[in-house]
C-alpha positions as CSV (number, residue, x, y, z in Angstrom):
1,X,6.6,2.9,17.1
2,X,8.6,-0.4,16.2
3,X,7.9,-4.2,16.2
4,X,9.2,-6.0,19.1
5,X,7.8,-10.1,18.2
6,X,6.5,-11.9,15.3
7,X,4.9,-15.4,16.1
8,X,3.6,-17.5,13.1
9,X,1.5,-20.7,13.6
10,X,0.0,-22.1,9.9
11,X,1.1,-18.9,8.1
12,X,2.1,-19.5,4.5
13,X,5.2,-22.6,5.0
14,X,5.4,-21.3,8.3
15,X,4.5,-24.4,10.9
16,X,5.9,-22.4,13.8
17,X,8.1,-19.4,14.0
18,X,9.0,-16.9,16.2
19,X,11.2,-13.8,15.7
20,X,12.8,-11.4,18.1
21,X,13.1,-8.0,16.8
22,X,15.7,-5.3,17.8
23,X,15.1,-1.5,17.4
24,X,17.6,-1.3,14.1
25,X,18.4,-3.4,11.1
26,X,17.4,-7.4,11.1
27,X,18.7,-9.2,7.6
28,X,16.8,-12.0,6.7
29,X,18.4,-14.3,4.0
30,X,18.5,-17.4,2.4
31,X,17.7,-19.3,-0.8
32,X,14.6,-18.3,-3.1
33,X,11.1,-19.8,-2.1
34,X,12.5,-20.8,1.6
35,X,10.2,-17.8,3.4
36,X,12.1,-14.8,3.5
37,X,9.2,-12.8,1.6
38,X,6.6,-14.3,3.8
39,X,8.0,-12.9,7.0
40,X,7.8,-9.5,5.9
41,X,3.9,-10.2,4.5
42,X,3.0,-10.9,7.6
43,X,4.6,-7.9,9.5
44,X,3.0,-6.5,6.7
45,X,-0.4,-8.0,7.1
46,X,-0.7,-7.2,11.2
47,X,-0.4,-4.1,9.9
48,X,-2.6,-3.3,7.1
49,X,-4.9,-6.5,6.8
50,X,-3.9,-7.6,3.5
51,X,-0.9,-8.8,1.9
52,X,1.3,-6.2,0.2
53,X,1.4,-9.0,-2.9
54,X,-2.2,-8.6,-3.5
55,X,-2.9,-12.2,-2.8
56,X,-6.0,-13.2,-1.1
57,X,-6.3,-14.1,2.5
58,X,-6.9,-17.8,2.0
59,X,-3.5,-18.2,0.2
60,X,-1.9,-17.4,3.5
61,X,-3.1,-20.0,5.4
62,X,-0.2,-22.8,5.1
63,X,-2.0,-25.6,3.2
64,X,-3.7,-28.3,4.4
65,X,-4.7,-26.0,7.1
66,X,-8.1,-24.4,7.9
67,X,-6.4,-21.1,9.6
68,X,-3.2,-19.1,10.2
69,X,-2.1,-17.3,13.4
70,X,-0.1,-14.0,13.7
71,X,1.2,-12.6,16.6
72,X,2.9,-9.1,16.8
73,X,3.9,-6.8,19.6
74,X,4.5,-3.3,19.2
75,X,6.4,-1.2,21.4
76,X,5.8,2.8,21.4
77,X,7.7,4.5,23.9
78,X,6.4,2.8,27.6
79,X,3.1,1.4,25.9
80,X,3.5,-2.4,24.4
81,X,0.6,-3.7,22.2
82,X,-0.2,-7.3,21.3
83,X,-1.7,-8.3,18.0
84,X,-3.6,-11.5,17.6
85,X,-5.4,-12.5,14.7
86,X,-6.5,-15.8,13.3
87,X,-6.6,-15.9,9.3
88,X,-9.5,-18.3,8.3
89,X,-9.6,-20.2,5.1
90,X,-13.5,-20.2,5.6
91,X,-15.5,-17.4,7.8
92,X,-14.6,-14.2,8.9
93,X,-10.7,-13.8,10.2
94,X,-10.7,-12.8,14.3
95,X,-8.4,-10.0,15.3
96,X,-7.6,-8.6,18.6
97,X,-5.5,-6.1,20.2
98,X,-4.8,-5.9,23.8
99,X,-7.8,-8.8,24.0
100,X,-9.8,-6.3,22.4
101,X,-11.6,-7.0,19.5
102,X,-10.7,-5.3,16.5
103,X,-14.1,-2.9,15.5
104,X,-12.4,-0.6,13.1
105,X,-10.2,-0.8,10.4
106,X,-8.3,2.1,11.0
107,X,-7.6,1.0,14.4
108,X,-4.4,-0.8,12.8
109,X,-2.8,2.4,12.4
110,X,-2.0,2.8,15.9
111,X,-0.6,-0.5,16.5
112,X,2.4,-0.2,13.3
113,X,2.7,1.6,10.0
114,X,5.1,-0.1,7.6
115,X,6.5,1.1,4.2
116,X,7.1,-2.0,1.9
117,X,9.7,-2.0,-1.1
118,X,9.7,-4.8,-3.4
119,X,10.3,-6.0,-6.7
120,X,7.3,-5.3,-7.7
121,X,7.0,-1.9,-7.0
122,X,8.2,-1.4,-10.7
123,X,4.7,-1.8,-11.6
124,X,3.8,1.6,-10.2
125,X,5.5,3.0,-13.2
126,X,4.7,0.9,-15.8
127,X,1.4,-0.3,-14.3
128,X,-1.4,0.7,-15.8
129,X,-3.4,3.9,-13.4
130,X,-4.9,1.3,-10.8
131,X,-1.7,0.7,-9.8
132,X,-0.7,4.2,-9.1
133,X,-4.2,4.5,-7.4
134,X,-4.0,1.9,-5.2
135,X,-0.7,3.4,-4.1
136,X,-2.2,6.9,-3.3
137,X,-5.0,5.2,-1.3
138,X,-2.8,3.4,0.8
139,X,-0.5,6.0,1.5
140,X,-3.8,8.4,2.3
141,X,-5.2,6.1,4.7
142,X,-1.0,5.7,6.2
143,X,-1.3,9.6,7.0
144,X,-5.5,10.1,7.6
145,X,-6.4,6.7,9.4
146,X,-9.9,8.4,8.9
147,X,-9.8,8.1,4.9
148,X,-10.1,3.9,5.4
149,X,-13.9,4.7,5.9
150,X,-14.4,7.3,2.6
151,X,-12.4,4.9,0.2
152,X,-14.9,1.5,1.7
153,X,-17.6,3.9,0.9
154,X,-16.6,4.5,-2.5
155,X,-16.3,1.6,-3.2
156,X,-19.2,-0.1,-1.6
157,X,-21.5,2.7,-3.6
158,X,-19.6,1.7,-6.8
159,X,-19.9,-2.0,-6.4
160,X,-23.8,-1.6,-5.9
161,X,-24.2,1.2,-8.8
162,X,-22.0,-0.9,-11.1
163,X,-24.3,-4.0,-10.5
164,X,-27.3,-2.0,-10.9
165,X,-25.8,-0.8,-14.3
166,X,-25.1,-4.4,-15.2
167,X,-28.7,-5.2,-14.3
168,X,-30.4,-3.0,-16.4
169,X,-32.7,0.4,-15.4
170,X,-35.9,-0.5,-16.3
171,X,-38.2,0.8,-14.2
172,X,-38.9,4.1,-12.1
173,X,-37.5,2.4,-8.7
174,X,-34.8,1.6,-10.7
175,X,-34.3,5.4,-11.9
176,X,-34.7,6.2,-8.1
177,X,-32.2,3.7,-7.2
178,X,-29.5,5.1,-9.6
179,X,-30.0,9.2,-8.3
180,X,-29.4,7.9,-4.8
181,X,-26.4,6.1,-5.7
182,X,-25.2,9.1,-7.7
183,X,-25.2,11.3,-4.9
184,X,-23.9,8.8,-2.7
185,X,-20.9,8.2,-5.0
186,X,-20.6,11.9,-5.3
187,X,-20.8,12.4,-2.2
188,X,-17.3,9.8,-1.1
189,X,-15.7,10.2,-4.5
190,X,-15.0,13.9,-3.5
191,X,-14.1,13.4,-0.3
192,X,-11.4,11.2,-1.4
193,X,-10.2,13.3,-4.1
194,X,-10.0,16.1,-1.8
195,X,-7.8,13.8,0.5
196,X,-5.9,12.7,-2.7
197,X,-5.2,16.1,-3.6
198,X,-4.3,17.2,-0.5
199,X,-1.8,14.7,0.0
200,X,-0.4,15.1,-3.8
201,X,0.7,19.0,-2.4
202,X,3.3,17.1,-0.2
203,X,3.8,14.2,-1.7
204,X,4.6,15.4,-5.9
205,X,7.2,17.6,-4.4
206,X,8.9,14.9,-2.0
207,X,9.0,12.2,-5.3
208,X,10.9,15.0,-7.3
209,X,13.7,15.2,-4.4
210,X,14.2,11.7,-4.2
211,X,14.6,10.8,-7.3
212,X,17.3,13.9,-7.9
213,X,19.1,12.5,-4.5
214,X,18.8,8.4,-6.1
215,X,19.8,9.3,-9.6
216,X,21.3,13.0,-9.8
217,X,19.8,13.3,-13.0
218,X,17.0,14.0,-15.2
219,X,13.7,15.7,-13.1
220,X,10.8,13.9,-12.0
221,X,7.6,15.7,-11.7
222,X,3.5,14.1,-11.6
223,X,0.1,15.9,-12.6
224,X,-3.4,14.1,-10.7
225,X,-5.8,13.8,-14.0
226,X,-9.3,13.9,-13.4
227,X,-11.6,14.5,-16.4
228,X,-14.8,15.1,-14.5
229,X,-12.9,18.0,-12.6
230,X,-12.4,20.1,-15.2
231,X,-10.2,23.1,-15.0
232,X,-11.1,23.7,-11.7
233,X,-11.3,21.5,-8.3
234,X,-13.7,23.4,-6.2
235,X,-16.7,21.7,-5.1
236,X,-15.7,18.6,-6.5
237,X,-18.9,16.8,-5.0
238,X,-21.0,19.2,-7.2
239,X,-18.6,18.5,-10.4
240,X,-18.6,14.8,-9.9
241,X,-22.8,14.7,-9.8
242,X,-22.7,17.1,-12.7
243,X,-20.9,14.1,-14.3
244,X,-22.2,11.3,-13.5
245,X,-25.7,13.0,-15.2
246,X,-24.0,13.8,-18.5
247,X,-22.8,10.2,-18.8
248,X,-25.4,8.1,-17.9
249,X,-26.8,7.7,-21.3
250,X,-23.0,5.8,-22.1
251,X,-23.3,4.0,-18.9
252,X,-26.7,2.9,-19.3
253,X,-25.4,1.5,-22.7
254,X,-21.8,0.0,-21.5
255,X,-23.3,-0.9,-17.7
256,X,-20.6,0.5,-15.6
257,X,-19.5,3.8,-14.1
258,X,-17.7,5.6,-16.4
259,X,-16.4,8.9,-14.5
260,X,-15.0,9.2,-10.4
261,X,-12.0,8.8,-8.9
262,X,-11.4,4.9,-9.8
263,X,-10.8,6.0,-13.0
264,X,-8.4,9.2,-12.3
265,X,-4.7,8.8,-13.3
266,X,-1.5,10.1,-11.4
267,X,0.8,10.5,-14.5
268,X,4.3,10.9,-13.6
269,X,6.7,12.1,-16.2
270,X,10.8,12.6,-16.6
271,X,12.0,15.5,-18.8
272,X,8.5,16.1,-19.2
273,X,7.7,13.2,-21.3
274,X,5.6,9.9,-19.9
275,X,7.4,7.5,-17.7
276,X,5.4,4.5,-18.5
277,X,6.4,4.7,-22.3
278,X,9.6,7.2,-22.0
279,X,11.6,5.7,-19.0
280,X,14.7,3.6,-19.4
281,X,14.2,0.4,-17.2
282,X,16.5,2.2,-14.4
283,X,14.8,5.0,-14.8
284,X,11.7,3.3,-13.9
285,X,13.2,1.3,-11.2
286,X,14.3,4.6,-9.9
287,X,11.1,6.4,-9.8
288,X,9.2,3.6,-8.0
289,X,12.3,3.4,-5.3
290,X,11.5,7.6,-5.3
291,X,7.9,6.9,-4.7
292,X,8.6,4.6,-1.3
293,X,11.1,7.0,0.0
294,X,9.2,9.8,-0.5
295,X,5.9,8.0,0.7
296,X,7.7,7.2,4.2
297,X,9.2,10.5,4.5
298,X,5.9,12.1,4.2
299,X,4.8,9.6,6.8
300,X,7.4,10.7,8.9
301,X,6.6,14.1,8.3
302,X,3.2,14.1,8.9
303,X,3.1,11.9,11.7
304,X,5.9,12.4,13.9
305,X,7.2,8.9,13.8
306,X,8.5,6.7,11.1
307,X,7.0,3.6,9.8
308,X,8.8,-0.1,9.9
309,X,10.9,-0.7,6.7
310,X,10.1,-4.0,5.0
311,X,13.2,-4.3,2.0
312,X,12.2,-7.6,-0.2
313,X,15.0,-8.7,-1.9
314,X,15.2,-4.5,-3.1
315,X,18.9,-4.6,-3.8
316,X,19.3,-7.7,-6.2
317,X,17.5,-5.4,-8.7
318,X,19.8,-2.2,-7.9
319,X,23.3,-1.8,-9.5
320,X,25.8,-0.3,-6.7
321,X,25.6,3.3,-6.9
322,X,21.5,3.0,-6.6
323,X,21.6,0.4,-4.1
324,X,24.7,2.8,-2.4
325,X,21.9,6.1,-2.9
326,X,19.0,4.2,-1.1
327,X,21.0,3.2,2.0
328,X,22.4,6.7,2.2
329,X,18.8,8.5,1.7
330,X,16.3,6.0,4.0
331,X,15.7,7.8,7.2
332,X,17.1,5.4,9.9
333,X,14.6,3.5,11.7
334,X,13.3,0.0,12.2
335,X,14.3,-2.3,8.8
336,X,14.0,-5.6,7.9
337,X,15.6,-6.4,4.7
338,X,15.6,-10.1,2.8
339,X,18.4,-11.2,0.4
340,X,19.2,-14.1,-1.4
341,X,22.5,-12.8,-2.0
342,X,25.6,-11.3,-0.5
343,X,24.5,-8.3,2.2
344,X,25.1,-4.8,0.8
345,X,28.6,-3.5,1.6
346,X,26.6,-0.3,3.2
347,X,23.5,-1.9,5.3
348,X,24.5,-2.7,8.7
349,X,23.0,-5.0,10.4
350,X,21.9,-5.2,14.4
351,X,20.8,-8.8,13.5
352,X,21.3,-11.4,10.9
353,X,19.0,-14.9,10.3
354,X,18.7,-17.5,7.8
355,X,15.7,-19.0,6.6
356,X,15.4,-22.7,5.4
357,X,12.5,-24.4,4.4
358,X,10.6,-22.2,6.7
359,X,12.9,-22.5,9.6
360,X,14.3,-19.2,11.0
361,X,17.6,-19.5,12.8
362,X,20.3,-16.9,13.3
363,X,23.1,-16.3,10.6
């Protein structure tokens, strides 16, 4: 499954563009703040729906504009599908595929899967545990289109329990209310730990082996931490209830939910001590490249087929023998990598462009 066109009307300092892409490696460089990085958000957003740098939808839209327009085609094997979606600044965004509209989130999965690196990706290290969260999440709904649902669940129950919290519980109905949304939270907060935990079997292993084949050094290993669990992880919808009834008298006090899986930490450690605090800066750097890799391999794995690499501006931040590691360790498949400086001696390219001022022209 690869990308075969990108066209962008309105999208970020995009008036118009429109790029060709080949089955291998596309470099896209040129000078900071020209577009390079929102090229790859918006392969990333046909995608996933959302921009990989957590930015809201409106801040897409190019400004002075009331909507953005993204085009994609996919090609996967014979079957070619077309992506069209209109990003509004007001109202709900449009998106079709194959002139159908899209019903279901999910439904993305079968058009791409991308694995994004970028600068930022250092915060899944030193982040606090939302970050590594989020991470899981996204990489669980990657592999089990199906988990999109349980986590909008979750988090629809929490949003509505939270603001009940807030509110006050004052009367019966109110009482009422709360048991509901206790077994309702219980309910899709195991269900997604199970998927968590399910995936962590595959994936803790996978993040060990890349780091060893980035760094050659010092082991990596990662424990899932979930007080409410206990010692034990069976019947974890039972366990979470069980929870959620011996905390209520805090959360009555504080107003919000205390105990579930938005509060669960995936603690990765080197040498056995805790990255976040123990890690050299390379160290960390390494650890989040180890995460990606080993995210996309299990992808791959799991799947059958890999997803699109997006590289933004990855190897500024890499010193030679790192930068040397990643080339030599990323399964070959569809990349598109933005620079602002010299290509890596190792990448080679299928295609080369240059962006300027939001203009894309070849290199």
């Amino acid at each position: 499954m690869q990308l075969s066109g990108l066209w962008l009307t309105d999208f970020r300092c995009y008036h118009e563009a429109e790029l060709r892409l080949t089955p291998g490696v596309t470099v896209i460089c040129g000078a900071n703040a020209q577009g390079k990085t929102s090229l790859l958000e918006a392969v990333s957003w046909a995608a996933t729906g959302a921009s990989f740098r957590g930015v809201p939808d409106t801040a897409l839209v190019r400004t002075g504009c009331e909507s953005a327009i993204v085009r994609a085609e996919s090609v996967d094997g014979p079957r070619v599908q077309l992506l069209e979606a209109e990003i509004r600044v007001t109202g709900r965004n449009r998106v079709r595929i194959n002139q159908q509209t899209l019903r279901r989130v999910e439904d993305r999965a079968e058009f791409v899967r991308v694995t994004v690196f970028a600068p930022d990706d250092l915060q899944l290290v030193k982040g606090g545990p939302g970050c590594r969260r989020a991470y899981l999440d996204d990489l669980l709904v990657s592999v089990a289109p199906r988990y999109v649902a349980v986590r909008a669940d979750y988090e629809r129950v929490l949003r509505q329990r939270n603001a009940l919290l807030r509110r006050g519980v004052r009367t019966n109905d109110d009482t009422t209310t709360l048991d509901v949304f206790d077994v309702q939270l219980a309910r899709a907060g195991a269900a997604l730990t199970t998927g968590r935990m399910r995936m962590l079997e595959r994936l803790t292993p996978l993040v060990a082996q890349c780091y060893h084949e980035l760094a050659g050094d010092a082991a990596v290993d990662a424990t899932y931490e979930a007080a409410w669990l206990g010692e034990s992880s069976d019947d974890p919808e039972r366990l979470l209830l069980g929870a959620l009834g011996e905390r209520r008298r805090a959360e009555l006090e504080r107003g919000i939910t205390l105990t579930g899986p938005h509060r669960d930490e995936w603690r990765l450690r080197i040498a056995d001590l805790d990255s976040r605090s123990h890690a050299s800066q390379g160290e960390q750097r390494t650890i989040a490249l180890a995460l990606r890799v080993a995210g996309h391999r299990l992808c791959t794995d799991i799947l059958g087929t890999p997803p699109v690499l997006l590289l933004d501006d990855v190897f500024s931040e890499l010193d030679e023998h790192r930068a040397d590691a990643l080339l030599a360790h990323l399964d070959a498949t569809q990349t598109l990598v933005t620079t602002a400086g010299p290509v890596p001696a190792g990448l080679h390219a299928e295609q080369l462009l240059r962006v300027d001022e939001g203009t894309l022209a070849a290199a």
